[in-house]
VEXLOZA-261664 format. One record per residue (C-alpha): residue in three letters; x, y, z. Coordinates in steps of 0.05 Angstrom, whole numbers, plus 5000, padded with zeros to 4 digits. Layout:
N
ALAXYZ...
***
This chain:
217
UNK500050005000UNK503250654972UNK505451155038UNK504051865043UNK508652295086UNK504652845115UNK509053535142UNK508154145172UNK513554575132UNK515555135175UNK515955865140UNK522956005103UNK524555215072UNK524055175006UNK519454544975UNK527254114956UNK532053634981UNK537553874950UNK541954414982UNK540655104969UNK545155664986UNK540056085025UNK535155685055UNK534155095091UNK530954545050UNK526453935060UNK531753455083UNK532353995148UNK525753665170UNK523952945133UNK529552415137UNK526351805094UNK530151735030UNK526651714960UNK520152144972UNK518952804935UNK512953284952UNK506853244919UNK505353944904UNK508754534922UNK508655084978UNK511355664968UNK518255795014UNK514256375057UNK508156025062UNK507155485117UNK503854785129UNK500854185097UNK505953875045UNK505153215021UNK510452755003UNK511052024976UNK516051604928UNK509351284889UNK509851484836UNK502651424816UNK500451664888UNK504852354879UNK501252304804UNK493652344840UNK495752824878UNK499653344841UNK494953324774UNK490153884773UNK484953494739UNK483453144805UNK480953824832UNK484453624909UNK481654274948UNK486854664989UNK484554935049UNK488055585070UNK487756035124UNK490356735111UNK492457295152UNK490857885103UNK491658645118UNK485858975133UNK478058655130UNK475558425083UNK468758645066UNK462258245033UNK463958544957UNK471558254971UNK469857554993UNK463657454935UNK469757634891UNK474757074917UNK467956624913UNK466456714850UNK473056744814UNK477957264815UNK481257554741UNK488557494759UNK490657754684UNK493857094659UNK487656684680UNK481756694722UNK481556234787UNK475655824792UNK470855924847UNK472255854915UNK469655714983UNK471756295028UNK468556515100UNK471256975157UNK475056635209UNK477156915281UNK484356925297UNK487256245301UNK491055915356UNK497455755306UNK503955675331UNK509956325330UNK511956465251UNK519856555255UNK520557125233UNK514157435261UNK508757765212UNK510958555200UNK504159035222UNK501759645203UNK500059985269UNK494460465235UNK491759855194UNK488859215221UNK488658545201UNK483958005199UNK483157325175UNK479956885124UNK479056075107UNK480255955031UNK478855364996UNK480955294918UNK481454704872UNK487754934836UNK494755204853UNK497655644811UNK504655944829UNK503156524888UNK495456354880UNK492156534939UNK496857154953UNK495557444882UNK487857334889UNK487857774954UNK492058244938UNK486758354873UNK481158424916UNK486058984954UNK487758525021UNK495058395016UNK496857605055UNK500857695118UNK501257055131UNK498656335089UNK497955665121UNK495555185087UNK491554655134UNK488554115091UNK488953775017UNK483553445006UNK481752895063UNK488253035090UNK489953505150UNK494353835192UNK492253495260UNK496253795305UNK503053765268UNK508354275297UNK512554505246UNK518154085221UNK513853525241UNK511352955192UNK506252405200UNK506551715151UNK500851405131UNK498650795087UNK493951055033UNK489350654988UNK488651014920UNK481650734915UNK478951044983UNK481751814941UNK476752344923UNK474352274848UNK474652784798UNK470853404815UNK469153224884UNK471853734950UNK470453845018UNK467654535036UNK469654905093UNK465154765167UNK461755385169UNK459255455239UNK465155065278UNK471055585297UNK478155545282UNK482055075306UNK487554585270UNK485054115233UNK482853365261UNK485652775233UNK485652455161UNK481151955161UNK479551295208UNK483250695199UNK489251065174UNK495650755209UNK499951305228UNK507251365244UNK509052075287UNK515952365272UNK518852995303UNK523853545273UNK530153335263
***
């Protein structure tokens, strides 16, 4: 059965094993030889990256035509009003495409651990935050699509790809588990985001899952 390596990548490592000569890389946090992430995250944003050497598992999970959702919660400058978030919902014209719509809701402050280095405020301009859930991941996605609706990302971390989640994971920390590529999501199908429950890090991927708990290196 094909294994799935699930890590929190702290802020600042960049989505490779091989060195790089400015920041710390993959290998600084997963020590299993022969997996590769599934997916990308970009080196300032945080959380969920997936990793596996199946092939045909990191296939599933990287092609967009499976339509995976990525849940996101973002830390944007300022608040966002209702004309701003129908605008994420429905599909935001970024210039060299248009996202597909989105689920997107107002979430309060989450209890997330220290970023390191900690977010840079604007004293005269608050900030707020927002759950985001798209079905594609373009390069800089989610920061381009806020910035468009005029709320810059302060901070992006992602918490979920499709039935997988965060669960607790520090960062640096990585959790393997045995997945069956029958039990995936099919084409077209996503989660939406709880709507009344409040913010808190996401519960674990699924029962039955056998899960192996590693901590930073």
């Amino acid at each position: 059965m094909p294994q799935l390596i699930l890590l929190n990548k702290p802020y600042g490592v960049i989505c490779q094993f091989s060195d790089h000569p400015t920041h710390p890389t993959l290998k600084s946090c997963v020590d299993v030889p022969g997996v590769y992430p599934a997916g990308r995250l970009d080196t300032d944003s945080e959380g969920l990256l997936l990793l596996t050497g199946e092939g045909a598992l990191q296939h599933r999970i990287a092609d967009p035509r499976w339509k995976l959702p990525k849940t996101y919660w973002v830390q944007v400058e300022g608040v966002p009003d209702d004309a701003a978030l129908a605008r994420l919902a429905e599909g935001v014209d970024l210039g060299d495409f248009v996202t597909r719509p989105a689920a997107v809701r107002r979430i309060a402050p989450p209890a997330l651990w220290p970023r390191h280095p900690p977010v840079r405020f604007r004293k005269t301009v608050p900030d707020s935050w927002i759950e985001l859930v798209i079905s594609e991941g373009k390069n800089r996605q989610v920061r381009r699509m806020t910035a468009k609706v005029g709320y810059p990302t302060l901070r992006l971390v992602r918490v979920a790809i499709g039935p997988w989640r965060l669960d607790g994971l520090e960062p640096g920390q990585w959790r393997a588990l045995d997945v069956d590529l029958a039990d995936l999501p099919r084409v077209g199908q996503a989660e939406q985001p709880r709507r009344k429950a409040g913010p808190a890090l996401p519960r674990s991927a699924g029962s039955g899952a056998r899960a192996r708990f590693r901590k930073p290196r």
